[in-house]
C-alpha positions in Angstrom: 14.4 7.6 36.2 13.9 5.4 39.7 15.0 8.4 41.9 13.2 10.7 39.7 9.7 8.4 40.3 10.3 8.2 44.5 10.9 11.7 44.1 7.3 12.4 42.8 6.1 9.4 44.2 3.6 7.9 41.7 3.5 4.9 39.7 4.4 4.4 36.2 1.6 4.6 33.6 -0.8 6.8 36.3 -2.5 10.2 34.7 -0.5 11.5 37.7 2.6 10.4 36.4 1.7 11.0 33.1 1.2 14.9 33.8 4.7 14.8 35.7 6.7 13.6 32.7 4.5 16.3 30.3 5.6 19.2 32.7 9.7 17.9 33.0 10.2 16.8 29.6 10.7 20.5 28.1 14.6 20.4 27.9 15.2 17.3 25.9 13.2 14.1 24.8 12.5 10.9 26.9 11.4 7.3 26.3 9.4 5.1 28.6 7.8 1.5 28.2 4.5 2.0 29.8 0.9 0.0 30.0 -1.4 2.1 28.3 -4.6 1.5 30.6 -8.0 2.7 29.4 -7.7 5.4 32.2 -4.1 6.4 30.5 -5.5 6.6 27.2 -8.4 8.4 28.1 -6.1 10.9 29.8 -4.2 11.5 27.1 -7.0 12.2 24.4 -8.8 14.2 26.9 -5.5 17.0 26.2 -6.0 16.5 22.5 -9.1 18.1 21.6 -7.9 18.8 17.5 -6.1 15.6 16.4 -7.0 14.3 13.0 -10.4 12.4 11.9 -10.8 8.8 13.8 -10.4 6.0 11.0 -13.0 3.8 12.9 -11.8 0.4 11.1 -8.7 1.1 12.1 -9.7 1.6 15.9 -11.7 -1.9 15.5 -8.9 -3.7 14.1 -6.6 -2.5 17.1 -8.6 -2.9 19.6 -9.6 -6.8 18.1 -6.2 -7.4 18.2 -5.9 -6.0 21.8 -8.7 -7.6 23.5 -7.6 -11.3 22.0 -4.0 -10.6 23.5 -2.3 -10.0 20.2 -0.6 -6.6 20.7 2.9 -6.7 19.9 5.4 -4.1 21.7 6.8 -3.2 18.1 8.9 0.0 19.0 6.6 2.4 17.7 6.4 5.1 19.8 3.0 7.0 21.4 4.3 10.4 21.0 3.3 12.9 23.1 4.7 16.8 22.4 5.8 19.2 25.0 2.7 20.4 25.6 1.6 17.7 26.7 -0.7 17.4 23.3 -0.7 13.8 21.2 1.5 13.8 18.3 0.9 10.5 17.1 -1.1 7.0 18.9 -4.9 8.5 18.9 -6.1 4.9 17.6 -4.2 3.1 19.4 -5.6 4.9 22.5 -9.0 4.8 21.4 -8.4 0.8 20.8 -7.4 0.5 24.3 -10.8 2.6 25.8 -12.7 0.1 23.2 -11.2 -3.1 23.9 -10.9 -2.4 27.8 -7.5 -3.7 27.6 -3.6 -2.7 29.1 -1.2 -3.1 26.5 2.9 -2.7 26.4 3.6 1.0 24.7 6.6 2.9 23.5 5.8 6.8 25.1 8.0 9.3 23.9 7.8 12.9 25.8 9.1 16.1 25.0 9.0 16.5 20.6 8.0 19.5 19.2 4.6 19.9 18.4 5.1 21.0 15.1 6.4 17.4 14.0 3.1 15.6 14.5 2.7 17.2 10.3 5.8 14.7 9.7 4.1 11.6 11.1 3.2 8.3 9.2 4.9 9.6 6.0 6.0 5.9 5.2 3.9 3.4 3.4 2.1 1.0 5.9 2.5 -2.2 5.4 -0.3 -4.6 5.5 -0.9 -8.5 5.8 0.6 -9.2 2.3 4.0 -7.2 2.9 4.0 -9.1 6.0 4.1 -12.8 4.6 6.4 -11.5 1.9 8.7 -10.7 4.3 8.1 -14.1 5.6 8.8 -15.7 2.0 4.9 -16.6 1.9 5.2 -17.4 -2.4 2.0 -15.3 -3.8 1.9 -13.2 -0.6 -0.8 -10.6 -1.6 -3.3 -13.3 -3.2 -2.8 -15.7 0.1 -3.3 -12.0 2.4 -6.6 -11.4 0.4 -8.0 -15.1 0.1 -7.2 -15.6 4.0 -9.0 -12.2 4.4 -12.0 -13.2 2.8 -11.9 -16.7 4.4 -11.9 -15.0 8.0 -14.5 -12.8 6.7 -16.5 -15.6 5.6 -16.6 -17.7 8.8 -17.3 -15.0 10.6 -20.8 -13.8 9.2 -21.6 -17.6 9.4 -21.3 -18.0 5.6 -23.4 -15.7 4.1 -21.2 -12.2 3.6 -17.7 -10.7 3.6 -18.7 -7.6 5.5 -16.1 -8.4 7.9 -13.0 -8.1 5.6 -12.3 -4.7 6.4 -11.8 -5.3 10.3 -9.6 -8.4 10.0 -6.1 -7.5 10.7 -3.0 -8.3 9.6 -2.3 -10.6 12.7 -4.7 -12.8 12.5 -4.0 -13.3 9.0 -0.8 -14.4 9.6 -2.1 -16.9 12.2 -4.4 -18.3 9.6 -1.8 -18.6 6.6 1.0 -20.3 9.4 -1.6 -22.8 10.2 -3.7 -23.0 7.0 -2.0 -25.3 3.6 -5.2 -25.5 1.9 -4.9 -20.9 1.2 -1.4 -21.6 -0.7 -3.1 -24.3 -3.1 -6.1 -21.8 -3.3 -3.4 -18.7 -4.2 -1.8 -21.2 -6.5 -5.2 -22.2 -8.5 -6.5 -18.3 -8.7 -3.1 -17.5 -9.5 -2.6 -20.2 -12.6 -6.4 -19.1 -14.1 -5.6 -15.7 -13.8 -4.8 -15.6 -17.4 -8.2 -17.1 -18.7 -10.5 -15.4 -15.8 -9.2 -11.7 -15.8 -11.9 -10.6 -18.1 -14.3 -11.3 -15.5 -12.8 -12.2 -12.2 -10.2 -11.0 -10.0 -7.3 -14.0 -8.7 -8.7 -13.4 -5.2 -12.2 -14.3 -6.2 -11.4 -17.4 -8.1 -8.8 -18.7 -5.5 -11.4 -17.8 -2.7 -13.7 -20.3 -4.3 -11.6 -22.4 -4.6 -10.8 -22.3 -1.3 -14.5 -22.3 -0.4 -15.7 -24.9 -2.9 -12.5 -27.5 -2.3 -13.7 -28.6 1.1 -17.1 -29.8 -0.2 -15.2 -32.1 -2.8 -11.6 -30.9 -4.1 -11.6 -32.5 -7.7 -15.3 -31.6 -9.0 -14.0 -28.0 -7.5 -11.0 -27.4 -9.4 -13.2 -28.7 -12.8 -16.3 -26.6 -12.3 -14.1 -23.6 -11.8 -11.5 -24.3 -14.4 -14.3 -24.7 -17.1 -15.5 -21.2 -16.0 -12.7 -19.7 -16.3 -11.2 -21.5 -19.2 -14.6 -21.5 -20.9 -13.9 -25.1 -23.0 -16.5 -27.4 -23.7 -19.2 -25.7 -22.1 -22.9 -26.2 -23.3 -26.0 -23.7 -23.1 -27.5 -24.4 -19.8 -24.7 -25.8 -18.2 -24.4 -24.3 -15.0 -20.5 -23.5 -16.0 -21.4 -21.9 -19.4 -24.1 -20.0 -17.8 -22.2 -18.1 -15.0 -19.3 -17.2 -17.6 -21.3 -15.8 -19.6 -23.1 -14.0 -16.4 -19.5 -12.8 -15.3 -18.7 -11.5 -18.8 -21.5 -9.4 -19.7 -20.2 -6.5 -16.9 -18.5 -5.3 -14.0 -20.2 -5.8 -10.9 -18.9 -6.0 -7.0 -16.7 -8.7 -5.6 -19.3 -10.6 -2.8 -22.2 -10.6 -6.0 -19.8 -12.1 -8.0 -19.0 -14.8 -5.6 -22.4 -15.2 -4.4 -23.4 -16.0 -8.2 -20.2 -18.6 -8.6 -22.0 -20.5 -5.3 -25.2 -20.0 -6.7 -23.9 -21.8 -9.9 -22.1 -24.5 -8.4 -25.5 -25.9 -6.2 -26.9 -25.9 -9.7 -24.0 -28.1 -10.8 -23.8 -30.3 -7.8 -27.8 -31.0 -8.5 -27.4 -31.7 -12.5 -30.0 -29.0 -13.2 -29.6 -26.7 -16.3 -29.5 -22.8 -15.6 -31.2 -20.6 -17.8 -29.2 -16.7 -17.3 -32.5 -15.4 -16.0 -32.6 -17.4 -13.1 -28.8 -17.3 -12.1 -29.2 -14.3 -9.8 -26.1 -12.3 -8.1 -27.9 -11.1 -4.5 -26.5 -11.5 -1.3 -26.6 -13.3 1.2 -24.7 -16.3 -0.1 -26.4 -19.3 -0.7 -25.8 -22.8 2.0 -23.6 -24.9 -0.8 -24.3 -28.4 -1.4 
């Protein structure tokens, strides 16, 4: 390959060289390790005019990762066929042109273009396959708590309308480093069996998880009488939300926003009539 380079004389990773390997690697296929550059990338998708529909959450999760320095040279390859076409790596090139950032690649030249309807037949995995490969106990319920906690901090509190772009890096980073989303897992897990009438694992152990770091013990008795449903009174802030959560199905962040909503009624000693205990977003500051 280094007598092959002098002999066309350009650099590695170029458009130049990119358009040399296309047009040499017709008899039989070739692997480089190259830094896809924003020019690279913009190179290659400029020769790809028909590739399939852009997945934009996808693009903004590769390119978060990118730009932060968290793109890992995994050995899977950008593939490129042998007419020069893209067979496979259009997000991750379109991360790169986002994030303005050079990142370590697998390029493989010279497949059949006709493969590219063989492509990404395997299941992806996600954050949860991830840390059960790590032996993470509870895997999937830490994954989605640690999601929504990201989420959370990052629209200052008051939605999880970031969820969708954190990625399965950072996730990892924030169980390895994070004790308190194993003891949250742990608690939605254990009231699963009393709250899953009316509340996914994830939401219970999010609050938890939310709820804990204002005051750990009134947390995990507020939410266990909720889910549990003992002892509760009319107007008790407890009964009230139960009763809220049981009467339908409604989305994940109203449900949550109500449980917050219910616990500053707690944390004040006021009753709650179920007229007043409301379910909009944003989420409330908690006291």
């Amino acid at each position: 390959m280094t007598a092959l380079l002098k002999k066309v004389d350009v650099p590695i990773g170029t458009p130049a060289w990119f358009m040399h390997e296309v047009e040499t690697a017709q008899s039989e296929p070739r692997m480089h390790i190259v830094q896809l550059s924003p020019t690279l990338a913009k190179t290659i998708l400029d020769l790809n005019p028909n590739n399939r529909s852009v997945r934009n959450t996808k693009v903004i999760q590769y390119a978060s990762d990118m730009a932060a320095g968290k793109w890992a040279l995994n050995g899977e390859p950008v593939i490129i066929a042998k007419d020069g076409k893209l067979n496979d790596g259009q997000h991750r090139c379109l991360a790169v042109i986002d994030s303005n950032a050079t990142v370590p690649v697998m390029m493989l030249f010279g497949i059949d273009r006709d493969t590219r309807l063989t492509v990404d037949q395997g299941v992806v995995r996600g954050a949860a396959d991830f840390l059960g490969m790590e032996g993470v106990a509870n895997h999937a319920l830490v994954a989605a708590i640690a999601r929504m906690a990201i989420a959370y901090e990052h629209d200052h509190f008051t939605n999880l309308n970031f969820a969708n772009y954190v990625t399965s890096t950072v996730i990892r980073e924030r169980v390895a480093k994070d004790a308190l989303l194993a003891d949250a897992a742990t608690f939605g897990h254990t009231n699963y069996h009393y709250s899953k009438r009316f509340a996914a694992a994830s939401i219970i152990g999010f609050a938890y998880y939310v709820l804990t770091k204002i005051n750990r013990d009134e947390a995990r008795v507020f939410l266990e009488r909720v889910c549990r449903g003992d002892g509760l009174k009319i107007g008790d802030p407890a009964h009230t939300l139960r009763e809220k959560l049981l009467e339908g199905r409604m989305p994940r962040d109203r449900k949550i926003a109500m449980i917050f909503k219910a616990w500053n009624y707690h944390r004040r000693g006021m009753k709650v009539r179920a007229n007043n205990l409301s379910s909009t977003l944003p989420f409330p500051a908690l006291v």
